[in-house]
N, CA, C and O atoms as a GROMACS GRO file, in nm:
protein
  340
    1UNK      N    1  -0.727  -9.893  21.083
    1UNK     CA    2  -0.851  -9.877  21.011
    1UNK      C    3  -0.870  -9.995  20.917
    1UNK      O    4  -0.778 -10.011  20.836
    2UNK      N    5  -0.996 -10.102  20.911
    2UNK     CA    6  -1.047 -10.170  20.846
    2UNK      C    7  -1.105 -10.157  20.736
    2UNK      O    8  -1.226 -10.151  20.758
    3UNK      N    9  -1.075 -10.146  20.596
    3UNK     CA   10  -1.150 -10.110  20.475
    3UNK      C   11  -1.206 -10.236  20.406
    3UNK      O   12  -1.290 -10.215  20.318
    4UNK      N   13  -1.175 -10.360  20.432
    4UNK     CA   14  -1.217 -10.461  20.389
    4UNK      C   15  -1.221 -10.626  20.503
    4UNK      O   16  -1.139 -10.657  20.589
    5UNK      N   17  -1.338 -10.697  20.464
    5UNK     CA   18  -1.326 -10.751  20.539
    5UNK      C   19  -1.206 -10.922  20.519
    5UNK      O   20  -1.198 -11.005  20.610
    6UNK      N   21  -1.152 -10.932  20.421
    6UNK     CA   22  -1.083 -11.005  20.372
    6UNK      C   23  -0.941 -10.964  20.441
    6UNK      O   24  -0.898 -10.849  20.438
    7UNK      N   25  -0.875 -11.076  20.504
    7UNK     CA   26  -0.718 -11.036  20.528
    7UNK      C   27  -0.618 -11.039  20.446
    7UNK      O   28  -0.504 -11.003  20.474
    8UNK      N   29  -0.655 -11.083  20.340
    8UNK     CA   30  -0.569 -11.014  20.216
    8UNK      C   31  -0.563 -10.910  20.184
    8UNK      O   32  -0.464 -10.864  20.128
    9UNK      N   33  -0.658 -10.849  20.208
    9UNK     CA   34  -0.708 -10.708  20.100
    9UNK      C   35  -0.801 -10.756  19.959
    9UNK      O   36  -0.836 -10.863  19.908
   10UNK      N   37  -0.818 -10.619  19.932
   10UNK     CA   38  -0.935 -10.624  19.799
   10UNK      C   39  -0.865 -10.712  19.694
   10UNK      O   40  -0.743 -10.720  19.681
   11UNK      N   41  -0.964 -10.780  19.616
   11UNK     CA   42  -0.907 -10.873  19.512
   11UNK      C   43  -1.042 -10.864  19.402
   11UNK      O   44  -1.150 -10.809  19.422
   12UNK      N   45  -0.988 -10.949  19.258
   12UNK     CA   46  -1.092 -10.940  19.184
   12UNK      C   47  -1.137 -11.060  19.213
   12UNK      O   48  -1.093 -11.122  19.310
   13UNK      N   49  -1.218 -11.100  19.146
   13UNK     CA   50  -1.281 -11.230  19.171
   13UNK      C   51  -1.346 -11.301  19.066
   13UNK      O   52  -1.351 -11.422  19.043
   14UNK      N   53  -1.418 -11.158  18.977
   14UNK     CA   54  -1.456 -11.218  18.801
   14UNK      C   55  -1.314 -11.202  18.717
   14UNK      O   56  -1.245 -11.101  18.733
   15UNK      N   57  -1.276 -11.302  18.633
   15UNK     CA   58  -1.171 -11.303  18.505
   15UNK      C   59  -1.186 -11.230  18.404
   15UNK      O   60  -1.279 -11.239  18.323
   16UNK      N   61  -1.119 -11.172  18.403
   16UNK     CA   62  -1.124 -11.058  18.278
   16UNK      C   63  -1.089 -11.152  18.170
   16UNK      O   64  -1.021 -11.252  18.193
   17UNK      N   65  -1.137 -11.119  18.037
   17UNK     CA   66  -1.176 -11.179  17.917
   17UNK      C   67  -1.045 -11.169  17.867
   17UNK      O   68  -0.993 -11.058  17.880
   18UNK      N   69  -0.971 -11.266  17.809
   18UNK     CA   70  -0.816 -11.280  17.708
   18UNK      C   71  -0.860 -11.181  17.599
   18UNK      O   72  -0.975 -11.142  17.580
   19UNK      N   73  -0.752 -11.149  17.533
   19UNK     CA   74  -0.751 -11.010  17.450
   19UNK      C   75  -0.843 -11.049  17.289
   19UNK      O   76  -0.906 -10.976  17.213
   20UNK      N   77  -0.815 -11.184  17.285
   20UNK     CA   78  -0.836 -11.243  17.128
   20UNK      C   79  -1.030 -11.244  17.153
   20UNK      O   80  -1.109 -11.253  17.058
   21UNK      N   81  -1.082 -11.231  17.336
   21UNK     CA   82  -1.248 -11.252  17.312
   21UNK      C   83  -1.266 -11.147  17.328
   21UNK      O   84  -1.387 -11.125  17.336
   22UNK      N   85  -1.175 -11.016  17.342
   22UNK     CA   86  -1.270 -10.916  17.415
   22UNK      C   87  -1.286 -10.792  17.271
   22UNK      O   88  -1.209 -10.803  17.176
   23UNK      N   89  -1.364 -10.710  17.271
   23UNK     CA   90  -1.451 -10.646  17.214
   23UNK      C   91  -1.311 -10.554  17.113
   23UNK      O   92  -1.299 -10.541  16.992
   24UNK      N   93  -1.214 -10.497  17.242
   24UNK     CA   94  -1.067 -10.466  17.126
   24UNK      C   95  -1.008 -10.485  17.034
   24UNK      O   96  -0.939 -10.411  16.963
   25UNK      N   97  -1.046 -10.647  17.028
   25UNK     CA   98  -0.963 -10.710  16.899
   25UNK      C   99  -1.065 -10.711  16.795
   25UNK      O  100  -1.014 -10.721  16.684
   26UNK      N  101  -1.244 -10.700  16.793
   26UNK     CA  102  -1.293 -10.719  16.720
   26UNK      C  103  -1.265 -10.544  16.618
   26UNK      O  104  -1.289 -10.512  16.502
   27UNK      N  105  -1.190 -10.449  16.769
   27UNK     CA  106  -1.258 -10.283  16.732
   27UNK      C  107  -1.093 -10.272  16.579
   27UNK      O  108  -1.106 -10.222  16.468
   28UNK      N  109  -0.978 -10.328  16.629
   28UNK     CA  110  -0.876 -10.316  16.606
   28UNK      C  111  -0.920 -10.397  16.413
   28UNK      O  112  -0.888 -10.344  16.307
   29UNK      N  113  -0.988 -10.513  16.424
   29UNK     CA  114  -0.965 -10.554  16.304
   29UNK      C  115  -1.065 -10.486  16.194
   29UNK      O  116  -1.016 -10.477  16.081
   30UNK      N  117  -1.220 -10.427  16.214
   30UNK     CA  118  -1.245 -10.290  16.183
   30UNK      C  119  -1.187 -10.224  16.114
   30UNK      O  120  -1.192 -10.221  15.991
   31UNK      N  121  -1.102 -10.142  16.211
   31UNK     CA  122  -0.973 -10.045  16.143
   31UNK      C  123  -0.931 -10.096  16.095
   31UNK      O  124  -0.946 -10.057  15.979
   32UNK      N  125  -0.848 -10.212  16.101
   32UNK     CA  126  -0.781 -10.265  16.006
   32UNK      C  127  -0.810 -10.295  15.821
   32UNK      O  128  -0.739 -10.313  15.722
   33UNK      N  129  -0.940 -10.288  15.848
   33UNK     CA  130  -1.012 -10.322  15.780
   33UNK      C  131  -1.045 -10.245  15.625
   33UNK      O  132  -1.019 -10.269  15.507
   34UNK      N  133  -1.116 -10.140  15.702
   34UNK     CA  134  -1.122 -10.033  15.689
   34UNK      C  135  -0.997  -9.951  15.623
   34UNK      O  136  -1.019  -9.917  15.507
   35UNK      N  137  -0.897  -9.922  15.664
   35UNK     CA  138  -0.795  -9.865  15.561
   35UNK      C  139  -0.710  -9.935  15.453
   35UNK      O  140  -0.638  -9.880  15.369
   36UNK      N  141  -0.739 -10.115  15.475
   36UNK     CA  142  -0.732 -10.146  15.330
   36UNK      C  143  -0.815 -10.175  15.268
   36UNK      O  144  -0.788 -10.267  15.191
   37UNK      N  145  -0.981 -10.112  15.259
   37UNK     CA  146  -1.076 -10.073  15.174
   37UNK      C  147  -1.041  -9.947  15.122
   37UNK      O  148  -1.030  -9.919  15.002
   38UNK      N  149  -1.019  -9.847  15.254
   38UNK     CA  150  -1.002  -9.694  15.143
   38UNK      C  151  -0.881  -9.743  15.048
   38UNK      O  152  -0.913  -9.724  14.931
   39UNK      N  153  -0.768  -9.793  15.058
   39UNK     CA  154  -0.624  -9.772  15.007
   39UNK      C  155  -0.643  -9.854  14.879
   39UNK      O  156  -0.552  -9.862  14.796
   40UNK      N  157  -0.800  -9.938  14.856
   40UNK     CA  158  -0.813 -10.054  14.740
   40UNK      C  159  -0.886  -9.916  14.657
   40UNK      O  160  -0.858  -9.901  14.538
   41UNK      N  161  -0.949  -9.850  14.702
   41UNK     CA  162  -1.030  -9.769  14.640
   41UNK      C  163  -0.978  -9.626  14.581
   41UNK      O  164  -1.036  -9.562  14.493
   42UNK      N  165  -0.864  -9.591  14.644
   42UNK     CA  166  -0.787  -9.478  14.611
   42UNK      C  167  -0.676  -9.536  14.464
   42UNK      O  168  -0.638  -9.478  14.363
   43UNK      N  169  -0.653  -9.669  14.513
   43UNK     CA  170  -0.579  -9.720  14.367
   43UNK      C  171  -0.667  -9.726  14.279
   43UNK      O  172  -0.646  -9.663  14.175
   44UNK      N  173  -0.774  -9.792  14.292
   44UNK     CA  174  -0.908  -9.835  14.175
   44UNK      C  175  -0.903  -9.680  14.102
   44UNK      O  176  -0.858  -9.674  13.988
   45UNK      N  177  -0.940  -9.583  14.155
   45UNK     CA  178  -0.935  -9.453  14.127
   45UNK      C  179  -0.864  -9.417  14.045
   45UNK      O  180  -0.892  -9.393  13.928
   46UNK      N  181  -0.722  -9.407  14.118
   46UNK     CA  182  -0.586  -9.405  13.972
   46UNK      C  183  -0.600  -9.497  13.891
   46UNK      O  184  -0.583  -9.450  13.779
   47UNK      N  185  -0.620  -9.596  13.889
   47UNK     CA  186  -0.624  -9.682  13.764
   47UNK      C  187  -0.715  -9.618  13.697
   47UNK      O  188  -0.658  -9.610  13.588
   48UNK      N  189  -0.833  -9.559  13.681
   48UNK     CA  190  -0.939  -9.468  13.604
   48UNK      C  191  -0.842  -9.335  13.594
   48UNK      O  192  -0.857  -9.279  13.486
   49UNK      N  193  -0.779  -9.294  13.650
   49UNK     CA  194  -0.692  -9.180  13.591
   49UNK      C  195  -0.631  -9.192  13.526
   49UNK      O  196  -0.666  -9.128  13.427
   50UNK      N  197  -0.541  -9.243  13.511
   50UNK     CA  198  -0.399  -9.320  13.441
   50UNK      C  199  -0.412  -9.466  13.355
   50UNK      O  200  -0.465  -9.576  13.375
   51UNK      N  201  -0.312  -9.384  13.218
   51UNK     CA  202  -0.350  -9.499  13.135
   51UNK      C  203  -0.238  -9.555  13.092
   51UNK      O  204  -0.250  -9.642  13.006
   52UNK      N  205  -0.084  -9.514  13.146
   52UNK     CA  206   0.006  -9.583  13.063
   52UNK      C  207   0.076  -9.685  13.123
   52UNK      O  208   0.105  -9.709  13.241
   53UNK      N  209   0.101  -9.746  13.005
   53UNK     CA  210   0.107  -9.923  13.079
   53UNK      C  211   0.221  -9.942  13.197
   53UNK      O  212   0.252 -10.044  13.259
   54UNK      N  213   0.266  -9.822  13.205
   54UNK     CA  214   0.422  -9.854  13.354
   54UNK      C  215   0.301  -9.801  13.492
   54UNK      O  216   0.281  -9.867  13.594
   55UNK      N  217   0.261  -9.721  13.472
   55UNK     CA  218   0.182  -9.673  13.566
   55UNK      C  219   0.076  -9.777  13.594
   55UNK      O  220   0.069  -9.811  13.712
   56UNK      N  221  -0.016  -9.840  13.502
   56UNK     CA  222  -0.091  -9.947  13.510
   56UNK      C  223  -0.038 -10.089  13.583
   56UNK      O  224  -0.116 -10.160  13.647
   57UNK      N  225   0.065 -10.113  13.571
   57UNK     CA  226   0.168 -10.203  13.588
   57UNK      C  227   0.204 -10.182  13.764
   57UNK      O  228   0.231 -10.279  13.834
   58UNK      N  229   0.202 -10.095  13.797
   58UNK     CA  230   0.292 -10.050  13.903
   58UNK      C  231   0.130 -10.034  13.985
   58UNK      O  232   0.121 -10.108  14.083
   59UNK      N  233   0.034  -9.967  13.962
   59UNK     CA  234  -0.093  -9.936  14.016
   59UNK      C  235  -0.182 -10.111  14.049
   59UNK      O  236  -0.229 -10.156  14.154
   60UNK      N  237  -0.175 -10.163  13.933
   60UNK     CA  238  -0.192 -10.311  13.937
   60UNK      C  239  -0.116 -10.395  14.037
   60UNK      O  240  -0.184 -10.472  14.104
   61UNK      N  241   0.028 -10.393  14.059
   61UNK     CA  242   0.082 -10.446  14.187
   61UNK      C  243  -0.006 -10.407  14.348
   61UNK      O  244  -0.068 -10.456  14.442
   62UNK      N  245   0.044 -10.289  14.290
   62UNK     CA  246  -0.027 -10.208  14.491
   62UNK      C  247  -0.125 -10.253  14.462
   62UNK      O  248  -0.080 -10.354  14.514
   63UNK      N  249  -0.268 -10.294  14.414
   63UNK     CA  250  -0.370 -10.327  14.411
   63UNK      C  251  -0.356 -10.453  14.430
   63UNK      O  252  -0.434 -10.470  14.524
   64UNK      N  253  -0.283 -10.616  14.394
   64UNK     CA  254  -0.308 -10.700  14.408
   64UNK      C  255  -0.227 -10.705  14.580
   64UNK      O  256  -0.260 -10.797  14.654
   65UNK      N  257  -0.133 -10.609  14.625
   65UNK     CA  258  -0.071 -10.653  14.744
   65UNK      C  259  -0.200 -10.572  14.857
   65UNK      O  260  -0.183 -10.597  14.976
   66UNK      N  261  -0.295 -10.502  14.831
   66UNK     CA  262  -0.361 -10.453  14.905
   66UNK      C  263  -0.516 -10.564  14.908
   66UNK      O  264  -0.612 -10.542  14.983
   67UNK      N  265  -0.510 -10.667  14.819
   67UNK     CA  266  -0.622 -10.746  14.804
   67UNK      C  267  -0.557 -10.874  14.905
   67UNK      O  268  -0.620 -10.934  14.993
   68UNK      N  269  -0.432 -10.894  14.870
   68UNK     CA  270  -0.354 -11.017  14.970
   68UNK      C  271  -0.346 -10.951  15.099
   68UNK      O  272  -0.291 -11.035  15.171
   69UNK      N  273  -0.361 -10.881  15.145
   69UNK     CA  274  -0.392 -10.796  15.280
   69UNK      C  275  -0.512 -10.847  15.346
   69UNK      O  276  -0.532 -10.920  15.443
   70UNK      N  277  -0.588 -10.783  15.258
   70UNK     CA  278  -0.750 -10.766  15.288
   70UNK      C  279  -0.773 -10.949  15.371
   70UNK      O  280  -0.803 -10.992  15.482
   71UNK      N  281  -0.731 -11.015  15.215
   71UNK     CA  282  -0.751 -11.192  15.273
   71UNK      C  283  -0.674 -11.196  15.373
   71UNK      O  284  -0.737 -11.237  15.470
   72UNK      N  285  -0.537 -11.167  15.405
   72UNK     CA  286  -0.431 -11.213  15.488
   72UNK      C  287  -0.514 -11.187  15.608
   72UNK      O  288  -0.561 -11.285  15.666
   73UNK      N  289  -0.543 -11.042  15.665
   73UNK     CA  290  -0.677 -11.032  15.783
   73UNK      C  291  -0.793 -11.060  15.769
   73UNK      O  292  -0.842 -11.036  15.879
   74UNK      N  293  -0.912 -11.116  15.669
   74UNK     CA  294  -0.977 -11.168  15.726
   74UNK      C  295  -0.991 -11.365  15.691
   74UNK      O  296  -1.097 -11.427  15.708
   75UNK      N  297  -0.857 -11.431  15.642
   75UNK     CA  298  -0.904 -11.570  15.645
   75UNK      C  299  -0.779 -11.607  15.729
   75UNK      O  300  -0.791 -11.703  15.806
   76UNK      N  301  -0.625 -11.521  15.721
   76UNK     CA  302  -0.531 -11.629  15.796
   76UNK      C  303  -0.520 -11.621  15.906
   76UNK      O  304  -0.443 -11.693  15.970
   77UNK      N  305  -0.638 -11.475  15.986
   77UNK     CA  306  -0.613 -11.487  16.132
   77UNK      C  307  -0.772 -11.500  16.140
   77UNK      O  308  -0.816 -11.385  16.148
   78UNK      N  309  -0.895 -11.611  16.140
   78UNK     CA  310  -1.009 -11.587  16.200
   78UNK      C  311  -1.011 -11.489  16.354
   78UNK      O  312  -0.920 -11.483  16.436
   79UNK      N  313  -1.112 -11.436  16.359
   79UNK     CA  314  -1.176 -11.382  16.474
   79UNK      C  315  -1.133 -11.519  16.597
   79UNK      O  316  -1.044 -11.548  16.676
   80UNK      N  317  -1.216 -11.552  16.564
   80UNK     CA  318  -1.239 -11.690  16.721
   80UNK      C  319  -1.339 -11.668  16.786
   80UNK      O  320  -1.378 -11.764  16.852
   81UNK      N  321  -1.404 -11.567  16.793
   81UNK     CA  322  -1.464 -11.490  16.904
   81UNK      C  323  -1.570 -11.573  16.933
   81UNK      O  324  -1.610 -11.652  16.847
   82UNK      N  325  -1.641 -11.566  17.080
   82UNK     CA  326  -1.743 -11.664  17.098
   82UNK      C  327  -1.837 -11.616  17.090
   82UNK      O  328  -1.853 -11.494  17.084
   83UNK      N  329  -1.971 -11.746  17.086
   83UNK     CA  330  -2.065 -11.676  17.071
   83UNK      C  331  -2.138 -11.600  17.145
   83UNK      O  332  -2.142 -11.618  17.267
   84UNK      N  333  -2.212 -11.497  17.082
   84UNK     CA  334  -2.267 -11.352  17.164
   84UNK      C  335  -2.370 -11.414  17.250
   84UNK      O  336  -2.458 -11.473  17.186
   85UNK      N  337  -2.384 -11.418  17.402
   85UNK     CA  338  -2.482 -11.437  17.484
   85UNK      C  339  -2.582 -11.317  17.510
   85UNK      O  340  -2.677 -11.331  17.587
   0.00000   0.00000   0.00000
């Protein structure tokens, strides 16, 4: 029985898109995104709760390591992505 007319067999023929252009990596950095906004905003919060200076101190760290995040994903890895046709 003949299912194709190629003597190889079925093959693709369009290239599937590398992972860094395709729509995944834009969905992945999003999320990424996204939970170190809530996690900047849940500290911001405690810092309005809490007033003593060890707690301030300690709330102030997690806040500046959740801001070096935020930059670390969006300036030390650009997107790349091309432009939208």
């Amino acid at each position: 029985m003949r299912c194709t007319d190629s003597d190889e067999g079925r093959e693709i023929v369009r290239p599937l898109d590398p992972w860094p252009h395709s729509e995944a990596g834009r969905f992945h950095r999003a999320i990424a995104l996204l939970l170190v906004a809530v996690s900047g905003l849940v500290i911001v919060v405690e810092l309005v709760r809490h007033h003593r200076p060890v707690e301030l101190a300690a709330l102030a760290l997690a806040l500046g390591v959740v801001c070096f995040a935020g930059r670390w994903l969006l300036r030390a890895h650009p997107a790349d992505f091309p432009a939208a046709t």
